[in-house]
Structures are given as structure tokens and as C-alpha cells.
C-alpha atoms as one frame of an Amber mdcrd trajectory, in Angstrom:
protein
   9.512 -40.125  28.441   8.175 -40.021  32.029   8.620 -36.673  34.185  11.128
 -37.419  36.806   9.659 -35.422  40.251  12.533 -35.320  42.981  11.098 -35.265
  46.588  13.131 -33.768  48.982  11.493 -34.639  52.502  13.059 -35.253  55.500
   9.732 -37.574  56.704  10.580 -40.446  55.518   6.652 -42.040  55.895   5.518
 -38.661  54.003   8.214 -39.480  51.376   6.616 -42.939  50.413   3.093 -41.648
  50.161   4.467 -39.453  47.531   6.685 -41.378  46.111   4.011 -43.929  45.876
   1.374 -41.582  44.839   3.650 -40.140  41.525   4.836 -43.677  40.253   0.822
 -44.562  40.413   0.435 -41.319  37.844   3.577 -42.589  35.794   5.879 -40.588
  36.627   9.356 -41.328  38.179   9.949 -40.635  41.349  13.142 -40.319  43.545
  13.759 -38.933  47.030  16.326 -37.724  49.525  15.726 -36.488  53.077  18.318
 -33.982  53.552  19.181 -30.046  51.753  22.605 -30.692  51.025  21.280 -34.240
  49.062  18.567 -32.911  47.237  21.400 -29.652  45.979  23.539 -32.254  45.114
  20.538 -34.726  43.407  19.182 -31.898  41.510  22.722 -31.254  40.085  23.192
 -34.944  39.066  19.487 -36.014  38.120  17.908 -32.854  36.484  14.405 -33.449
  37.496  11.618 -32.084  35.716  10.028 -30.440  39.321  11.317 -30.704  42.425
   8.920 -30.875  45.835  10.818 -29.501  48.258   9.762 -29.760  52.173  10.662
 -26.501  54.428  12.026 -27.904  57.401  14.958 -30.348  56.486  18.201 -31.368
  57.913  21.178 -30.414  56.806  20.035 -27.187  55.063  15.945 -25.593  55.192
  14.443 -25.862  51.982  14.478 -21.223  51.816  18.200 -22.351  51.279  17.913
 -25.130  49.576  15.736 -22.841  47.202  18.249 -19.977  47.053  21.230 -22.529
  45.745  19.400 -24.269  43.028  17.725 -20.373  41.521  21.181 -19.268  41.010
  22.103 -22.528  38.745  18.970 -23.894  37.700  15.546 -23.031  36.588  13.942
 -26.685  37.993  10.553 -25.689  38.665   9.564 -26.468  42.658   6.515 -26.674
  44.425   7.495 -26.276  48.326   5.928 -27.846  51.291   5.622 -26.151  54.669
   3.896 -26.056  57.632   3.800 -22.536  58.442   0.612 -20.700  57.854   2.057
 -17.336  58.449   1.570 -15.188  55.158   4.816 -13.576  55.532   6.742 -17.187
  55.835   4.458 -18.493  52.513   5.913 -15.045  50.990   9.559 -16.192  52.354
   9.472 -18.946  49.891   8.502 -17.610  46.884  10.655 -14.429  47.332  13.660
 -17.757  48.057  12.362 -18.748  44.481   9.578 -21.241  44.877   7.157 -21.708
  42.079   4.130 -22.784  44.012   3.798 -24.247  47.670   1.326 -26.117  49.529
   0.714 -25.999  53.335   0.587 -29.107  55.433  -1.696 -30.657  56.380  -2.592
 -31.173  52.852  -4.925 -34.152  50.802  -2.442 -36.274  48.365  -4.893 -35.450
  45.680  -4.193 -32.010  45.623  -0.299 -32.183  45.535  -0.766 -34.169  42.456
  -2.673 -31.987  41.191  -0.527 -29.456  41.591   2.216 -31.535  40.185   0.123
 -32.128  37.379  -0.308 -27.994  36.424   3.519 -27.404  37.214   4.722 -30.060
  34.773   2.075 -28.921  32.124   2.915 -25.576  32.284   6.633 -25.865  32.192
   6.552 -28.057  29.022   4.471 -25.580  26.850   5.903 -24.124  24.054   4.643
 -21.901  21.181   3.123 -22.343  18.191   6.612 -21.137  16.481   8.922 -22.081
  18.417  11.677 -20.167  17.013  10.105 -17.202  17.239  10.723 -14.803  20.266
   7.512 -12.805  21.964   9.046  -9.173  21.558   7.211  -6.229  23.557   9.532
  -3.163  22.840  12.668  -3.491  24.831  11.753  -7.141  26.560  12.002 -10.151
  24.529  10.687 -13.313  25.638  11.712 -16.627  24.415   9.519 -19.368  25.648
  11.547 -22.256  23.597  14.809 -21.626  25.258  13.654 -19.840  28.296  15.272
 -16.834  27.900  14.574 -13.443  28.541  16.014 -10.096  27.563  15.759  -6.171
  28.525  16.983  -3.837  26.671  19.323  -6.125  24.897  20.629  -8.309  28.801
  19.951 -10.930  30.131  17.628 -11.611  32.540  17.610 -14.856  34.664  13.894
 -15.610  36.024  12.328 -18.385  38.043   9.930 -20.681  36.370   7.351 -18.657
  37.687   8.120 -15.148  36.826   8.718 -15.897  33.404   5.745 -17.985  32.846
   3.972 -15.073  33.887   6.003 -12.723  31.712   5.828 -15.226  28.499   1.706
 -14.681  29.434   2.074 -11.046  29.181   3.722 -10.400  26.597   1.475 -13.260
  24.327  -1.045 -10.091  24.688   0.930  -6.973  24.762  -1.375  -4.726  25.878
  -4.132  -6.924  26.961  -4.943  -6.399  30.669  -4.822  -9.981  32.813  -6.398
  -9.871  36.156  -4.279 -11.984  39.027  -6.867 -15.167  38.582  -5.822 -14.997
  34.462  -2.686 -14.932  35.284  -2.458 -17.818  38.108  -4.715 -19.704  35.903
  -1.802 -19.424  32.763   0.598 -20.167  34.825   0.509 -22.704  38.305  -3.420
 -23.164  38.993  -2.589 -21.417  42.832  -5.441 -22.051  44.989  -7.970 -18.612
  45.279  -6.765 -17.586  48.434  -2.901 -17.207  47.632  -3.857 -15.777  44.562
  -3.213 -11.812  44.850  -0.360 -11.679  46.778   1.483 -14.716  45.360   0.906
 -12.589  41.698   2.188  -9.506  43.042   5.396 -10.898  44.624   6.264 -12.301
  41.225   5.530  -9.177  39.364   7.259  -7.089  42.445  10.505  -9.435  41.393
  10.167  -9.195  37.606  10.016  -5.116  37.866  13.662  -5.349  39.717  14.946
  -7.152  36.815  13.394  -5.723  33.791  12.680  -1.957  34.596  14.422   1.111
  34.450  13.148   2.189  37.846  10.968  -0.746  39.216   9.551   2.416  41.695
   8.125   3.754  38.107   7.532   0.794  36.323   7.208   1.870  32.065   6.768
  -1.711  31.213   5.211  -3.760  33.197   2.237  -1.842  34.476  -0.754  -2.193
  37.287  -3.915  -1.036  36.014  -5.520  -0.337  39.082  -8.480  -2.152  40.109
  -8.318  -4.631  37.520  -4.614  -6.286  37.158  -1.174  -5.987  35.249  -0.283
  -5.506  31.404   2.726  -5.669  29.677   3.573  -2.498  27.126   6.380  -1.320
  24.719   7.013   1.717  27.576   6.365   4.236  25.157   3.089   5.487  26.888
């Protein structure tokens, strides 16, 4: 079966071109030009990945984002034209998975679309079989993650990010290893857009996220993921 990408722009010119540009890669393609339509879409549609424009009508894609993370784990790649690196941060901390500034080449977004979808299908070689790194259990099958025994609810990001860690307990990953397991991000968002998602994954899993036991920076280098007994 096709992926089904759901583009939520409010240009209706910039729309097509995607639109156009996805159902010439196979894949299906539907849009809406307001937030409250693409909440409501989502709900009804299930896309596999949603690209989701900033500035929309109705309700700004931050919101838009904030809605869907607290029902649904649909991964989205958002579109803004804001260069500001606190406003690129706004959206990931909102719960975007990757995002692309505009102006940007068609050729790029799909390849981006490409990486998301790719990544968010993978599953391991056992797929019954949980990753388990002391207290935090990862299941990559049914996307499901526990601490110490609770739940914890995770963007498509973080936990692709967390499913990479704790593959290697252990194993140190630089920021580039880990982009590169996860969305393919671009060089130059690369550190920061790492360390929000590991910022956000040490408020859900730690103890103390100021004292992180499990997942740990090793300075200079990047991030592992241990059983906290060190």
C-alpha cells in the first residue's frame, strides 16, 4: 500500500506543487489549508506523515502540533519561514519531527519525506522482542516505551532516537549518528535539534533529568544510553 502524506498548507499554489510532486513518487496525497481541517483530517484519515506549514488560518501549525502529540504519534515534518533558531526550536519543542525552512527546492522536501517514512516503518529483526536497558524498555513494534515499569508517550522523533540508543546500550552515538538513524536533518540543525530531543526524553524517563543516570552526555563526543547503575 501507498504512504498517504497529508499537506496542511494554507498556499494553495504551494499545496499543488506538493501534492503534485508526492503522487509523481507514488504516494497519496491529500491537502487542507486550514489548522482546525488538518486536526480534524488527521483524526479521520490517519496519514502516514503529515507536512504541516507554520503560518495557517484557523489555528498556527505550533498548535496544530501540540493537539495531534497528545492523541497521535503521526510523524510531521513542518514548514516555516522563520529563520530564527529559537522559532525552529519552537517547533520541535511543539512536537515536530523534522522541519524545513522556506524558501526550500521540492527535491529536498521529498527527500525528506522519503527518510521520515523510511524511518517510521522500520522494525526489528524480532519483532516481538522489546530493547530492554535496565529500567527503560523500548518496543519498536508497537511503539511503546516504558520507565521503570510507566508509560511513556514520545514523539516519533524522541523515540526513534531512544529505540537507536538502546539497540547499543552502552555504545556512544555522536549527534550526526544519531540524526543519520533517525530523520537525515541537514548538518547545520544537527546539534541542537539532537539535544532538544534528548533535553525532552530526560523529562520523561529520568529520575532527575538535572542528573540524568540513564541517558547520559559524554562530553565532547555525544549521548549513550546505560542501565543507571554506574
Amino acid at each position: 500500500m501507498h504512504a498517504h502524506v497529508m499537506i496542511a498548507e494554507d498556499d494553495v499554489r504551494q499545496a499543488d506543487v506538493i501534492r503534485r510532486y508526492l503522487e509523481a513518487s507514488g504516494y497519496r496525497a491529500s491537502v487542507v489549508h486550514g489548522g482546525r481541517d488538518a486536526i480534524e483530517q488527521v483524526r479521520r484519515l490517519r496519514p502516514d506523515l503529515l507536512v504541516l506549514d507554520v503560518m495557517m488560518p484557523q489555528l498556527n501549525g505550533l498548535d496544530v502540533c501540540r493537539v495531534l502529540r497528545r492523541e497521535s504519534n503521526v510523524p510531521v515534518l513542518m514548514l516555516t519561514a522563520r529563520r530564527d533558531e529559537d522559532d525552529l526550536l519552537l517547533g520541535l519543542d511543539a512536537g515536530a519531527d523534522d522541519y524545513l525552512m522556506k524558501p526550500y527546492n521540492p527535491r529536498e522536501l521529498m527527500a525528506r519525506v522519503r527518510t521520515m517514512l523510511r524511518r517510521t516503518r522500520w522494525t526489528p529483526a524480532e519483532p516481538d522482542a522489546a530493547l530492554r536497558v535496565g529500567e527503560i524498555a523500548v518496543d519498536v513494534r508497537c511503539h511503546h516505551v516504558t520507565s521503570d515499569g510507566h508509560r511513556v508517550d514520545c514523539t516519533p522523533g524522541e523515540f526513534e532516537i531512544l529505540a537507536a540508543l538502546a539497540a547499543a546500550p552502552n555504545r556512544v552515538f555522536t549527534r550526526a549518528q544519531l540524526l543519520e538513524r533517525t530523520r537525515g536533518f541537514e548538518a547545520a540543525a544537527t546539534d541542537r535539534t539532537v539535544d532538544m530531543h534528548v533535553m525532552k526524553l530526560r523529562r520523561k524517563i529520568e529520575p532527575n533529568p538535572r542528573r540524568p543516570v540513564y541517558l547520559v552526555t559524554v562530553y565532547g563526543v555525544g549521548y549513550q544510553l546505560t542501565d543507571g547503575s554506574r
